[in-house]
N, C-alpha and C positions, 0 to 999 in steps of 0.2 A: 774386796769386790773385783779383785781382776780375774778374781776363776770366773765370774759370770760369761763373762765374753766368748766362753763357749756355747753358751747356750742362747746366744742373742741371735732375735733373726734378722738382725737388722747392727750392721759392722761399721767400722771408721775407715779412716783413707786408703789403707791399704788393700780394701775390696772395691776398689772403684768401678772396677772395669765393669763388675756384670750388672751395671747400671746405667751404661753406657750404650749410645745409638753405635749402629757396627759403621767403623771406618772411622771413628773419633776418637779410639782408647790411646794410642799412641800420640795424641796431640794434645793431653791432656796432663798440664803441669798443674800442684794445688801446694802450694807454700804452707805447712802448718808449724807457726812458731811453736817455740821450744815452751815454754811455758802455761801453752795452753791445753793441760793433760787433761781437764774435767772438757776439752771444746766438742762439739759436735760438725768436726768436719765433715762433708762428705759420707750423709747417712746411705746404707745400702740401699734397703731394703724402703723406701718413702713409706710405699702404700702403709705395711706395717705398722709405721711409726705413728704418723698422721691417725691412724685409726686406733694406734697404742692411746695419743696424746688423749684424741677424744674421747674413747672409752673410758679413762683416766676421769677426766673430768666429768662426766655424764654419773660415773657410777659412785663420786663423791672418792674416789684419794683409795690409798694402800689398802686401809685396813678396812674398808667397806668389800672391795673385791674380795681381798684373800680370804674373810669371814664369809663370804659368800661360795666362792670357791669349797670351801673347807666343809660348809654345810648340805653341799652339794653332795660330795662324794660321804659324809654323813647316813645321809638320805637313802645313795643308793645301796648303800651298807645295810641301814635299817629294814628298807624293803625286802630286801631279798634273806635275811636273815629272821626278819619276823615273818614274813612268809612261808621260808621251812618251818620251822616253829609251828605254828598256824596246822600246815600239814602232816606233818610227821610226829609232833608233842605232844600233842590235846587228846584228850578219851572225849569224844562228844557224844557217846551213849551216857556217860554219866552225866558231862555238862547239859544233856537235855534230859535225863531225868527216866531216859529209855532203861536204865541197868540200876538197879538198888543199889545204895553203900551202908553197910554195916558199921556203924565207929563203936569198938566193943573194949575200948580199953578204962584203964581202972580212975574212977572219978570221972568217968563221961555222964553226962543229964541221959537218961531215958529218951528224955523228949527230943533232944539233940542226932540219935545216934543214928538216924537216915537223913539227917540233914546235909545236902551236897556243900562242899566249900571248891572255895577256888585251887587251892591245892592237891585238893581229889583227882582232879579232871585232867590235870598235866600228870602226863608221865614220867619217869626217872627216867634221869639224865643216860643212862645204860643203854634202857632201853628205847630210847630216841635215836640214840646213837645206830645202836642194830638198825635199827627201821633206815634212817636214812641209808646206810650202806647197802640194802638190799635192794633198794631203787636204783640201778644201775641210770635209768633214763634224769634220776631228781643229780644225781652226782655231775654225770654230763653236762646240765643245768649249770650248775653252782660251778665247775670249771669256766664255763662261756666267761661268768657273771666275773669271775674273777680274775680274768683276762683282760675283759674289759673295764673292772675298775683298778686294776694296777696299771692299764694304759690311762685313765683317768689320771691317778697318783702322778703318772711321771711329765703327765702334762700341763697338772697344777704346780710341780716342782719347777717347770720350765717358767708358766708363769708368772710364779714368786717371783724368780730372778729378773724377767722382761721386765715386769712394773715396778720394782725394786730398780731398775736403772730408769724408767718412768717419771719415777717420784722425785729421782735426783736430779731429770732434768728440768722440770717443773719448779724446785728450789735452788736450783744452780744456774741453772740458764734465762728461765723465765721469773727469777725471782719471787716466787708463788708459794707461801709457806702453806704448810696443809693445814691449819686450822684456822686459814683465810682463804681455800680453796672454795668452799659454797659460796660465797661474795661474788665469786670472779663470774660474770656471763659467759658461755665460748667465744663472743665477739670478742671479749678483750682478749682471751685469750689469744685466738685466733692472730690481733692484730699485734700482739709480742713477737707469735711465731715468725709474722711478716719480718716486724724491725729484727728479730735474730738470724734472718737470712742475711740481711747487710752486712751484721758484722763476721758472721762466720756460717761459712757457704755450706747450709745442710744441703744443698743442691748447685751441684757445680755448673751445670748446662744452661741457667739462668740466674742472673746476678741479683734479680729480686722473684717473690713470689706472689701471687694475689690470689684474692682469697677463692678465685674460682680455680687456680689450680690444687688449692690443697683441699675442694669439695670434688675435684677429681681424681683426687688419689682415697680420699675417703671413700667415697661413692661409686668407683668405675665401672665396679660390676651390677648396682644396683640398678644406674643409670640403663645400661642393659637392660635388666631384668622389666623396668619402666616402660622402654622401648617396645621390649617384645610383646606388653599385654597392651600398649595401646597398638600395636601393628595387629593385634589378634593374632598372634604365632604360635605361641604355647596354649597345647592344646588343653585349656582349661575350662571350658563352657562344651558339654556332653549333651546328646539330643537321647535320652530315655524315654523307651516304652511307659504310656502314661503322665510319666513328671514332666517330658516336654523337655523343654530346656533347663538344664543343670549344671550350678559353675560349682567344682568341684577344686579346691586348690588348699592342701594341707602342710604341715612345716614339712611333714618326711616327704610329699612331693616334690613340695619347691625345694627341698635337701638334693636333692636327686638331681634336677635339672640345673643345680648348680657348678654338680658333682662331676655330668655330663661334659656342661660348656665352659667353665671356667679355669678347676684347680684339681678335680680328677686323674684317673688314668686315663690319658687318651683324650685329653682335653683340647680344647682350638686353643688353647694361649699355653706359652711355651714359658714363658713364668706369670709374675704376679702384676705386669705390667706392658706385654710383648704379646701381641698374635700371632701364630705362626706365620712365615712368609708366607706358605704354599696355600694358606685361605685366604690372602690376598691376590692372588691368580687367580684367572678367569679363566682360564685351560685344561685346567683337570678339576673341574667344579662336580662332575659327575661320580669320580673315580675317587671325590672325598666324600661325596655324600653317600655313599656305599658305606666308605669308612667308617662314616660318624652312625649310621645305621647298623653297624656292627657291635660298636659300643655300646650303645642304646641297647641293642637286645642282648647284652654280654649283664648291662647293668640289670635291665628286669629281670633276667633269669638269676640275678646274685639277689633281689629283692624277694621273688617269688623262694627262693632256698630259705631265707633269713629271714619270711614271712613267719613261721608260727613262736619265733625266741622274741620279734619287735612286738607282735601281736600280745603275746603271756606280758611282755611290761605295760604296754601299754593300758591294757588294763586291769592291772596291780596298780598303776601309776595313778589312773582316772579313782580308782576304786578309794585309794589311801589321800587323796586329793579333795575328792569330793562330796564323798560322804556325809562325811558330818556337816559341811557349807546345806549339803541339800536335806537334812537333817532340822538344823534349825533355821534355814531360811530355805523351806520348800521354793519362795517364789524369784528362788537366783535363778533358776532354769528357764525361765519364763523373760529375764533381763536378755537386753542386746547388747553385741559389741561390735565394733569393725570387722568383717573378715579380712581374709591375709588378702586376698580377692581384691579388696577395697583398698586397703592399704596399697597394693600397687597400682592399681587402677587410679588412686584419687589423688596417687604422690608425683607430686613437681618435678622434674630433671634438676639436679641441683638442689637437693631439699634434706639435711639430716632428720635424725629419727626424730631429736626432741622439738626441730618443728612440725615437724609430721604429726607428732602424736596431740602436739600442742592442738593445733590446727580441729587436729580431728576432736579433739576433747570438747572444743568450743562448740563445735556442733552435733556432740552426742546429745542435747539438750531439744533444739528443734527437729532432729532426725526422729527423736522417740514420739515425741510429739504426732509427728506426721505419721509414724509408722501405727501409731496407736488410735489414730483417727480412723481407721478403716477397723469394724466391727461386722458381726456377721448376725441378723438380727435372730437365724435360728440356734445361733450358739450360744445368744444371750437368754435366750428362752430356756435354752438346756442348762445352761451351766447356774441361771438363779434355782431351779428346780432341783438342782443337784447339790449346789451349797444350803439350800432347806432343810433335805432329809440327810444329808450328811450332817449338817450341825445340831439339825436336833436329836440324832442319836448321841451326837457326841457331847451335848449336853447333859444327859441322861445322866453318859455312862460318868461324866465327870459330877455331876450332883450326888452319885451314890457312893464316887468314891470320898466323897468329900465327908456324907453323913459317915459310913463306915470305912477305913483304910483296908478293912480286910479283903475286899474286892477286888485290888490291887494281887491279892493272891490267887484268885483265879484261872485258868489258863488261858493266855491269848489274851486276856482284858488290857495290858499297857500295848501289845500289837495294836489291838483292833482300836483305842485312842490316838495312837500315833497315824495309822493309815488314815483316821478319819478327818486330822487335822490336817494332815497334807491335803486332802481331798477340799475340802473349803477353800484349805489359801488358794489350791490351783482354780478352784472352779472362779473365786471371788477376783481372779485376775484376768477372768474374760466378760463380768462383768462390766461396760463402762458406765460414764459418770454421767448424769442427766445433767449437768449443770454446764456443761463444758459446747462450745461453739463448733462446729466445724468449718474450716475456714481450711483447704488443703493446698489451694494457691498460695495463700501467702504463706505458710509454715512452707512450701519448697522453695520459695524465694530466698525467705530467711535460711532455710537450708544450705541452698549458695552461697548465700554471702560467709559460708564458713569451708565447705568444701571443694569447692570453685570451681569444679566440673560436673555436667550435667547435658546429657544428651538432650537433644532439639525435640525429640516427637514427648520427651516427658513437658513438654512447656504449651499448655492448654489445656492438658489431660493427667492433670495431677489426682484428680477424683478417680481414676479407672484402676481398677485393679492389677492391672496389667505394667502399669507404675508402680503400682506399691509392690507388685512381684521382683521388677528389677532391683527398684531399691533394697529389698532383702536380701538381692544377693552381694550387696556392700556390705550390710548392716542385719548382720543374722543372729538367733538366737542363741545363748551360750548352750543350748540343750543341744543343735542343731553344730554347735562348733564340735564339742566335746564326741557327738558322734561322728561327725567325720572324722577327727581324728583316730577313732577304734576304726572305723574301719579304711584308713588308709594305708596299711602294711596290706590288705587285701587287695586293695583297686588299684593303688600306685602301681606294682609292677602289669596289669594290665592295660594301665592309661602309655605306659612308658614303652613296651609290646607294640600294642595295635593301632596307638595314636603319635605318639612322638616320633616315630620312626618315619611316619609318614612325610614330616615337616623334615625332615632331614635334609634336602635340597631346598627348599625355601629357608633354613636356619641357615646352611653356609654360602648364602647370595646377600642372608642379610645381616653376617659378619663383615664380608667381603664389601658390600656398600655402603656402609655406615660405620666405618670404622676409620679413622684419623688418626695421623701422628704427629703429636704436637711436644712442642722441645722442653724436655723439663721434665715431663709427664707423663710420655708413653703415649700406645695406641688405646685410644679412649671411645665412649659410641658419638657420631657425630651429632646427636639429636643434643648430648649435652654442652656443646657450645653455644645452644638455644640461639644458634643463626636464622637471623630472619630469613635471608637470600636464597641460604638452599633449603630449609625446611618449615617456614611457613604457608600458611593460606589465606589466600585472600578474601576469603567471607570474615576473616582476623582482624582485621585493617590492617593489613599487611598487601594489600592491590597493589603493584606499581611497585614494590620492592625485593617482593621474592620469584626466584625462576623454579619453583618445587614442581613437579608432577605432585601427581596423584600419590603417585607410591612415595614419593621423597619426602608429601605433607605428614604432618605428627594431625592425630585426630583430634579431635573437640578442642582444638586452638589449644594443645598443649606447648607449643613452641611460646605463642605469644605471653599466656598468662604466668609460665615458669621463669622466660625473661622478665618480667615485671615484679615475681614474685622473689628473683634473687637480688634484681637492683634496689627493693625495699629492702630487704634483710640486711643487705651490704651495701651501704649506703655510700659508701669511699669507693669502691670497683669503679672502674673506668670500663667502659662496654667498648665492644669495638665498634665500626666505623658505622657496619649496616644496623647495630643494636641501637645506637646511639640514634641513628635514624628513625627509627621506627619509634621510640620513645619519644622523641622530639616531636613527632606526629600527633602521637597520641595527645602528649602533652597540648597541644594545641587547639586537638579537635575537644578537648575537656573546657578548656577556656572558652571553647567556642560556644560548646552548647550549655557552659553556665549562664551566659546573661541570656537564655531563652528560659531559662529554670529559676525556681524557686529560691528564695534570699536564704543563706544560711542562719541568720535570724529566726527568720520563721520554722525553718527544721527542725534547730536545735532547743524552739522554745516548746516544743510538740513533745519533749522527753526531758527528764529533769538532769540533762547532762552538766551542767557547770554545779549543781548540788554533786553531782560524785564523784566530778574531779578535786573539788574544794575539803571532802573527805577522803581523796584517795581510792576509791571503789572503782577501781580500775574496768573491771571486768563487768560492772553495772553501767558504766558510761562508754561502753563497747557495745552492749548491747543496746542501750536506748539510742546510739547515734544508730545504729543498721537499722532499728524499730523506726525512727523519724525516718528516714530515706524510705524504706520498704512501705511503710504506711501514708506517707504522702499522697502518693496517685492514688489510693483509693479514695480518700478523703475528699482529694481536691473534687475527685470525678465524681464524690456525691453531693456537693454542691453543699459543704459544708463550712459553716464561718473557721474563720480562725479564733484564736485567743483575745485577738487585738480588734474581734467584732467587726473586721475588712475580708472581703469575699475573694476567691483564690481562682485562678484560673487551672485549669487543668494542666496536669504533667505527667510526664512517666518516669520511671526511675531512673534512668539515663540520665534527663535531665538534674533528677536531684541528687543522685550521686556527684555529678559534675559540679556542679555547685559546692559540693562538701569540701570535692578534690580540690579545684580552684581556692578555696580561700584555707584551706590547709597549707595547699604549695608556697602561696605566697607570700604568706604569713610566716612559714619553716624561712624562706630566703632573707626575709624584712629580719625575721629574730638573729637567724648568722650573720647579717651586715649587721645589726646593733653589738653584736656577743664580739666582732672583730674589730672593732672599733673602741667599744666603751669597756668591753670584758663583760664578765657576767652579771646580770641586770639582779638587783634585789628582788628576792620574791616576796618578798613582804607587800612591796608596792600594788596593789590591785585597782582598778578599772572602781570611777563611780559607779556606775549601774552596768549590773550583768547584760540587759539587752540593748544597751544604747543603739549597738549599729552590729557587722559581721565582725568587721577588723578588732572591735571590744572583746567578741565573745572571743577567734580566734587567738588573742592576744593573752587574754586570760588562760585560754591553755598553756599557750607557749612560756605564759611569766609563773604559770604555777609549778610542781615540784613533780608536771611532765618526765623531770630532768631524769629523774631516779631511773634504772636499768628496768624494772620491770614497767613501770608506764610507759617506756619507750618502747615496750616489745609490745603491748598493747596495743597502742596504738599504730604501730606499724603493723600489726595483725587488721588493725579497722581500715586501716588505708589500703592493703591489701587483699578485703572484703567486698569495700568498695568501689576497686579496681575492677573484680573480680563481676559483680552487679552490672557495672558500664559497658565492659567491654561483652557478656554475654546479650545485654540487651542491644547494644552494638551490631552484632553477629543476627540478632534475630531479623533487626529493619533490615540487614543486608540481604540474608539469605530466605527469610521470609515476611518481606515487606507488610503484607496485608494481615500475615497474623500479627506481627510484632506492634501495629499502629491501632489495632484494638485492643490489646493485651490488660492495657491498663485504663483507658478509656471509656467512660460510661456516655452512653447512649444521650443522657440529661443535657437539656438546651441549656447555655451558660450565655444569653445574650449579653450582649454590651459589655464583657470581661476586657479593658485592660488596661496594659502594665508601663511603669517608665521604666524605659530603657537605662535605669542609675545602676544595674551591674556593671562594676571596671572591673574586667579579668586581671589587668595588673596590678589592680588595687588591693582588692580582695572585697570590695563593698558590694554589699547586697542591693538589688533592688528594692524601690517602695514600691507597695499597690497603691491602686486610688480607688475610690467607692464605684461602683457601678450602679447606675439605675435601675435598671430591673433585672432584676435572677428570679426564677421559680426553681423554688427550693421544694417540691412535693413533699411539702408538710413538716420537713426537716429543722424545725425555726426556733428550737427551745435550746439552751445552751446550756441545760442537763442535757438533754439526751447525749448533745455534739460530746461532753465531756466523757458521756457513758461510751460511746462507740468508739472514742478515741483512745480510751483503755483500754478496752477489750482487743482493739489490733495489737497497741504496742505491749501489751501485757503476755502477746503471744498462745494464748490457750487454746487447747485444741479438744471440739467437741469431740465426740465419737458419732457415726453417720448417722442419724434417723434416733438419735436420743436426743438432742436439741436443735436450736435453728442453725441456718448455717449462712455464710456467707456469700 
């Protein structure tokens, strides 16, 4: 393995220096004992590495990549190779039947001898070969093609050897054998890497590492890229004749814009860690924005050259991709996914992929929902009328094949059965369902609670079209993805031309202002040290803490709920002084407005959460706690009993979120002072009765088999849901008082409602109710019905508009 070390991008102690802040190389002594030949002193390259280890992990160990790798360039072998083939080999006069074939040799059937075969129709090898050669332009092709997968070839060879030194630091260093490698979560991972800075300095400039520096050397440039679509900088949202507004952003785009500002020719960072000085100057800020303006048009003009060779793959690629998916599930076209759009827009500063993707996974479920609530009642009149006479032809045609197969020989009869099934599934998927509620507030509620961003004018007007157009362009159709892809070799070099070029001064003011150097790490964006003080807002609850302008604020409280979202993940990180502050805050104002709020009791007994954790069904006791919180204020504000037949006073989900958080928190601290004192509690041990009190049910969590890695990611996903609930309803009383205090509030008199004050926020005990004398309940008094309406919220179903009742 010592030849590898040539091809590592990432070196030992004797590369130190270009690791190194300038004016430190010569002050820097690193003792590596004699014995420590497998040690990782002094890694070059961080970034690299950091994102080697991960990748490593993510993609499941050696032989998952390099099989993947390997199948890769497979592939592109295959395409381009059965492509010529395809063009140049086949007689498709005879494959279609247009040119007679004679088969006149001795012992052929009569009946046989104009029967076409598949060997008929390909050509000899000879003469394929001519053919191809005299296509001087298909030759030129096949050169490109093989240019670029011999630079493939040499860059899977590189990465053999990278993850091959990968592997062995993962078994050598980390002690992590690979077929114990899917066990390990990246936390733990993670926190080996920590304790292997102790003992041997992968980073010489800091004696230890925490896990927010090594999500900054994973993530530097993403964190960027984060930046720039919440600053609205990258010009990806298009004002078109007719479409209006159109967010337009594909991989070969964002390839591009990477290519630009990052790691390109002609980039602002001068390596993989370093801005250049002179975009840290404020003095020739003009005379770079020229510069970077030149590159920009140097790059579209290499795009617009390169447009018709990416164009020809692209769709070869789409074509050998998806055909057959749309084949035999015509109604894949019709599914949605995230766009890349969405993905940066909805992603956390601080956030890897796989919780990114986690995240978003959870709420691919109520996003569909909501997005499938909105129906068009002329298109539902068209498309039952058109699945009628499309299927009853297609009936027919399939009863007569069924009485005779000979039918089947016809021409065009398996076409015109194939088109006609396609035509039903699609028409039968704009069909919706009579039996289904519409309810489109609370499905974006619950949406929230998974996404955690969500613009203020979508909160009252969830029902309007004009909503559901945004949200599409998060959460767009795969039919809708796959075409902008085809045509992004097209439009990238003129978005990159006539629009990026423009930002060219505003992109090097907002390298130049947001950019940090912090020790250890590099020049990073500063929005990802999720400092409250310089880039908070105070409609956030961040008032009295931070000095942001306007320009320095991160939008829709991205500062606050990313800090909240990484001190959940990373539960050990130590914040700094003003984070710490802001947390402590919050922490408080939670406590505060739980003993105004609903008893945890009463939430958790509104969904059968202690049945899923008792079985384990993590992900079912995820969503029925967000379903209790989210469905509470409605309930309460209809003046509906509880379980326990005692009358509830009204709440909003603020409130009941806090109430969650509260006896979550203080429950988490009461179980670590038990766990440090006695060690770990038997889980056998459980609670007399499930509802005795809060501190029983929360207790019951804590003692049950929580403990395991994936319940803990769960639930640290629902705590940071509804975190995510709080603080946006938070944000609403603040900045929009009057709408935010009717939100959840029904109009319904609730006289004589109330409550003892027995919430102790450091207890974690819920309040009790007491019976109230008179409530007018308008008519609501039967405890079926209560039971009926209380599944239908927490059940989550989503009518479609004007096909059933609605909410």
């Amino acid at each position: 393995m010592a030849n590898f070390e040539a091809y590592q991008e990432y070196q030992r102690i004797e590369d130190f220096e270009e690791d190194s802040p300038p004016g430190e190389e010569q002050d820097l002594l690193v003792h590596v004992p004699e014995g420590l030949k497998d040690s990782w002193h002094h890694i070059k390259n961080l970034d690299n590495f950091f994102k080697r280890i991960y990748h490593f992990h993510q993609k499941n160990g050696f032989a998952c990549m390099m099989l993947s790798e390997f199948f890769e360039l497979v592939q592109f072998l295959f395409v381009v190779t059965f492509t010529t083939f395809l063009v140049n080999c086949v007689e498709y006069d005879v494959l279609f039947a247009n040119r007679a074939v004679n088969h006149t040799g001795q012992g052929q059937n009569p009946l046989d001898r104009n029967k076409v075969t598949l060997p008929d129709a390909i050509l000899p090898s000879q003469q394929c070969t001519e053919r191809i050669q005299e296509n001087s332009w298909l030759i030129f092709l096949l050169i490109m093609a093989a240019i670029f997968w011999l630079y493939r070839l040499v860059k899977v060879f590189c990465n053999v050897m990278s993850y091959w030194e990968i592997r062995q630091f993962y078994i050598k260093a980390l002690k992590i054998r690979m077929d114990e490698l899917c066990n390990f979560t990246w936390q733990e991972v993670q926190d080996r890497l920590i304790s292997l800075q102790r003992e041997q300095q992968m980073c010489i400039h800091k004696k230890e590492l925490t896990e927010l520096d090594i999500y900054h050397r994973i993530l530097r440039f993403k964190n960027y890229m984060v930046a720039m679509i919440n600053k609205s900088l990258l010009p990806v949202q298009l004002q078109l004749p007719l479409l209006g507004n159109v967010v337009f952003l594909t991989q070969g785009l964002k390839y591009n814009f990477e290519l630009i500002l990052f790691w390109g020719p002609g980039s602002l960072f001068q390596n993989k860690w370093n801005l250049h000085p002179k975009y840290k100057r404020n003095g020739n800020r003009l005379e770079l924005a020229q510069q970077l303006s030149r590159v920009i048009l140097l790059m579209g003009l290499a795009n617009l050259l390169l447009c018709p060779f990416i164009l020809v793959w692209q769709v070869l690629y789409a074509f050998f991709s998806y055909t057959e998916v749309i084949r035999r599930e015509p109604g894949s076209l019709g599914a949605r996914r995230w766009s890349l759009y969405g993905h940066l827009y909805l992603r956390h500063f601080n956030e890897l992929d796989h919780e990114l993707h986690g995240r978003l996974g959870r709420g691919y479920k109520p996003t569909s929902k909501y997005m499938n609530s909105f129906t068009s009642p002329v298109l539902t009149v068209l498309a039952k009328n058109l699945a009628f006479f499309s299927g009853s032809i297609l009936a027919v045609l399939i009863a007569l094949t069924v009485y005779d197969e000979d039918v089947l020989t016809v021409q065009h009869i398996l076409t015109a059965i194939t088109v006609l099934g396609v035509v039903v599934t699609i028409a039968r998927s704009f069909i919706p369902d009579e039996h289904m509620v519409w309810c489109p507030e609370q499905l974006l509620q619950c949406m929230l609670a998974h996404i955690h961003y969500m613009p203020d004018h979508w909160r009252g007007h969830a029902n309007k079209s004009e909503t559901r157009d945004e949200v599409a362009q998060l959460f767009q159709y795969k039919a809708v993805f796959i075409l902008e892809e085809l045509l992004s070799p097209i439009i990238t070099p003129f978005i990159l031309i006539f629009h990026l070029r423009k930002k060219s001064l505003e992109i090097i003011d907002f390298f130049r202002n947001f950019t940090v150097e912090v020790v250890g790490v590099g020049d990073i964006c500063s929005f990802a040290q999720m400092d409250i003080r310089r880039h908070g807002n105070p409609t956030w609850m961040s008032e009295g803490q931070t000095e942001a302008s306007i320009y320095q604020q991160a939008e829709n409280g991205k500062t606050e709920l990313s800090l909240m979202h990484f001190t959940i993940k990373n539960p050990r990180w130590q914040p700094p002084q003003e984070s710490s502050v802001f947390i402590s805050h919050l922490k408080e104002k939670v406590h505060h407005d739980a003993q105004g709020g609903p008893s945890t009791q009463l939430l958790l007994s509104e969904a059968p959460l202690c049945t899923s954790l008792q079985s384990n069904e993590s992900d079912a006791a995820h969503d029925n706690l967000l379903a209790s919180v989210l469905a509470h204020p409605v309930l309460t504000a209809s003046g509906l009993q509880g379980r326990d037949h005692r009358f509830i006073p009204p709440s909003t989900a603020a409130s009941a979120a806090a109430s969650v958080l509260a006896s979550l928190s203080t429950s988490q601290l009461q179980h670590t002072s038990r766990s440090r004192t006695h060690g770990l509690m038997n889980s056998s041990v459980q609670p007399e009765t499930m509802y005795r009190s809060d501190r029983t049910i929360i207790d019951s969590i804590s003692n049950s088999d929580i403990r395991s890695n994936t319940l803990n990611s769960e639930f640290a996903s629902a705590e940071m849901s509804l975190h995510a609930i709080y603080m946006h309803e938070l944000h609403q009383q603040t900045s929009h008082p009057q709408r935010a205090s009717g939100q959840w509030l029904n109009p319904v008199p609730m006289r004589d409602l109330h409550t003892s004050s027995g919430f102790q926020a450091q207890s974690g005990l819920g309040s009790s109710l007491s019976m109230p004398t008179t409530v007018h309940l308008g008519g609501w008094q039967e405890e079926e019905e209560e039971n009926a309406d209380d599944q239908e919220i927490n059940s989550g179903s989503t009518p479609k508009q004007g096909t059933g009742s609605s909410c």
